[in-house]
C-alpha positions in Angstrom: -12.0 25.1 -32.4 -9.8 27.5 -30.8 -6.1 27.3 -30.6 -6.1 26.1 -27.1 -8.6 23.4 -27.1 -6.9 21.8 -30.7 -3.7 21.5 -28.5 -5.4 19.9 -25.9 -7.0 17.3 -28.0 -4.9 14.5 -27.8 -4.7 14.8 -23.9 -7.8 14.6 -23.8 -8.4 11.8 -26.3 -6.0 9.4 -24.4 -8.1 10.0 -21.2 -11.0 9.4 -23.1 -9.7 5.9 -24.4 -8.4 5.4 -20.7 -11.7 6.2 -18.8 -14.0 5.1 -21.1 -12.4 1.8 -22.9 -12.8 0.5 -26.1 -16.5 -0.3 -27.5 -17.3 -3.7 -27.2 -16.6 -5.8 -30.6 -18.0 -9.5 -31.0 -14.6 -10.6 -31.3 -14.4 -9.5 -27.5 -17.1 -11.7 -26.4 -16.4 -15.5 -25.0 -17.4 -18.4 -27.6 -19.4 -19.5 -25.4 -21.7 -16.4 -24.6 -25.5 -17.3 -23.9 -24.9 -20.3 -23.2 -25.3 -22.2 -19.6 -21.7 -22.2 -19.5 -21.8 -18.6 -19.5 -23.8 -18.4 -16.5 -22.0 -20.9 -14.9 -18.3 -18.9 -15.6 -19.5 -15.7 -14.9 -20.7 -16.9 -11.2 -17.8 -17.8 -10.4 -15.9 -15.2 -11.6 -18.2 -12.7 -9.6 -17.4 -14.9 -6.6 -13.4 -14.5 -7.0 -13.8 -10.8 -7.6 -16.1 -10.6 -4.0 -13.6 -12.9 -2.4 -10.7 -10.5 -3.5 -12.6 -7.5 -2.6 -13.4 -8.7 1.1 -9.5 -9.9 1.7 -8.8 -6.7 0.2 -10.8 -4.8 2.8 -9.3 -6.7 5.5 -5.8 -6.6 4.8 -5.9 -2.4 4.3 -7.9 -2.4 7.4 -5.0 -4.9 9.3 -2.1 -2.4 8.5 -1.6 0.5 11.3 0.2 2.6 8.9 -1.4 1.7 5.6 -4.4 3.7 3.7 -7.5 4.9 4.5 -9.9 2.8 3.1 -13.8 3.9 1.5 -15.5 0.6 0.5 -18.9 -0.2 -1.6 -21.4 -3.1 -1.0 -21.0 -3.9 -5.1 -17.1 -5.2 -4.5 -15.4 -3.7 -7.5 -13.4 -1.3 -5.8 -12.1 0.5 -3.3 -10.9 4.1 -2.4 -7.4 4.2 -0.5 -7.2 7.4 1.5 -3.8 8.8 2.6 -2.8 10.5 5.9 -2.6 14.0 4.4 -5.6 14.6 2.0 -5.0 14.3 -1.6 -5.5 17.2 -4.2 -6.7 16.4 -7.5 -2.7 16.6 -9.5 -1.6 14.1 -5.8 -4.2 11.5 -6.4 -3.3 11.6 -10.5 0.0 11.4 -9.5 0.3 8.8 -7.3 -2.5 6.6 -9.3 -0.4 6.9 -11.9 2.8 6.1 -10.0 1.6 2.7 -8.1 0.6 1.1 -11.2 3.8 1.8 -12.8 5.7 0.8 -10.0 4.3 -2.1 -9.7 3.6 -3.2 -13.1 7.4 -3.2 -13.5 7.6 -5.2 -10.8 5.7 -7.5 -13.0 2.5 -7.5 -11.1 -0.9 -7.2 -13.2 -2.2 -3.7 -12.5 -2.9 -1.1 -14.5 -3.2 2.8 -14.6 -6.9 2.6 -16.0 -10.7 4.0 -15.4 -12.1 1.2 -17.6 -11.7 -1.8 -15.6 -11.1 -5.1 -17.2 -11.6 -7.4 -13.6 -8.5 -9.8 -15.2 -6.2 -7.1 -14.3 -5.7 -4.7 -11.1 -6.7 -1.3 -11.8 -5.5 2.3 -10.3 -7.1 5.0 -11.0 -7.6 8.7 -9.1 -11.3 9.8 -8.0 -13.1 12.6 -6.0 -13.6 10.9 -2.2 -17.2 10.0 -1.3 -16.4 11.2 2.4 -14.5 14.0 2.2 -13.5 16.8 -0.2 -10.4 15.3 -1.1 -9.3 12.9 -3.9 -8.2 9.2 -3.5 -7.0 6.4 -5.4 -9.1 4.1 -6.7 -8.3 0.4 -7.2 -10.6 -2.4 -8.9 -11.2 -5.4 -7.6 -9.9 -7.7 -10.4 -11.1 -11.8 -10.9 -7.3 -12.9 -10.4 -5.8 -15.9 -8.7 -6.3 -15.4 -4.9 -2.5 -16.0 -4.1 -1.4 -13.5 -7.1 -4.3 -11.2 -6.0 -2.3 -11.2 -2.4 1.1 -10.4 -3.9 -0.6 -7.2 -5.7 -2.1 -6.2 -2.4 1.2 -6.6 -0.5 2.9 -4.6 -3.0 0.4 -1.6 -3.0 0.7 -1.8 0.8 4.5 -1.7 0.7 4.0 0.9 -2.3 1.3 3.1 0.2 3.0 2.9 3.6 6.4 4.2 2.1 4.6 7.2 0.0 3.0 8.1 3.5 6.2 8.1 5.2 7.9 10.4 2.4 4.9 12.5 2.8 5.6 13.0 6.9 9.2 13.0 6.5 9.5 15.4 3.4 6.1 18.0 3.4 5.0 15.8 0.2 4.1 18.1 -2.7 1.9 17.7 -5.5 5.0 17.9 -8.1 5.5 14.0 -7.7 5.5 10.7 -6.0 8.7 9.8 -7.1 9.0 6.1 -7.6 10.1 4.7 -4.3 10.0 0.7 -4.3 
């Protein structure tokens, strides 16, 4: 391995535990896996997650100066889009940036690629649309009133990055934290 790629390595191995997640242990699995309770659970979870996703969908689409928004018909995320198209090192950035903004605001989201649906998740992405990056955010199975604060705070979180961008030329260098 050559000099480069060894220094590399553990950049790269943190992505890797980032994107991909831990493989599944039993210990990870519910008690109660195969069972009719299962079943029953896991509906119902899926139904909180769509629920989220579709008052997710309308509240980006409600705000005048809030994100783009790319949606899927499975409901487990969405892409937020800005005013100015993202590079690659913008869309890290600011993925990275929301969630720790708002995770020290104690909401439950996370700068992740493996999504764990009990948690929000930010992550960047390549746009479906355009040639551009976004950022993506999952869809988690959380209380529909906590689910609400966490969109009202990546609203908040969005609409003043977009103004910085228009006021200040935004450059790739940083999102600084501003909530």
């Amino acid at each position: 391995m050559d000099e480069v790629k060894f220094r590399e390595l553990p950049d790269q191995t943190r992505n890797a535990v980032r994107l991909l997640g831990g493989a599944a242990l039993p210990a990870h699995f519910p008690p109660y896996i195969g069972t009719s309770s299962y079943s029953v659970l896991t509906k119902k979870r899926m139904a909180v997650i769509l629920r989220n996703y579709r008052r997710a969908l309308d509240f980006f689409k409600s705000i005048p100066e809030g994100p783009t928004v790319e949606h899927f018909s499975h409901g487990l995320y969405i892409k937020l889009g800005s005013a100015q198209e993202f590079d690659e090192k913008t869309a890290r950035q600011a993925a990275r940036e929301l969630s720790r903004d708002l995770n020290q605001r104690g909401l439950p989201i996370r700068h992740a690629g493996s999504f764990g649906f009990d948690f929000a998740a930010a992550e960047w992405c390549q746009s479906s649309i355009s040639q551009g990056y976004r950022v993506r955010l999952s869809v988690s199975d959380l209380p529909t009133s906590l689910w609400d604060d966490v969109l009202q705070a990546v609203a908040e979180w969005w609409c003043r990055m977009q103004q910085r961008n228009a006021q200040d030329q935004f450059h790739p260098e940083g999102v600084t934290a501003i909530l």
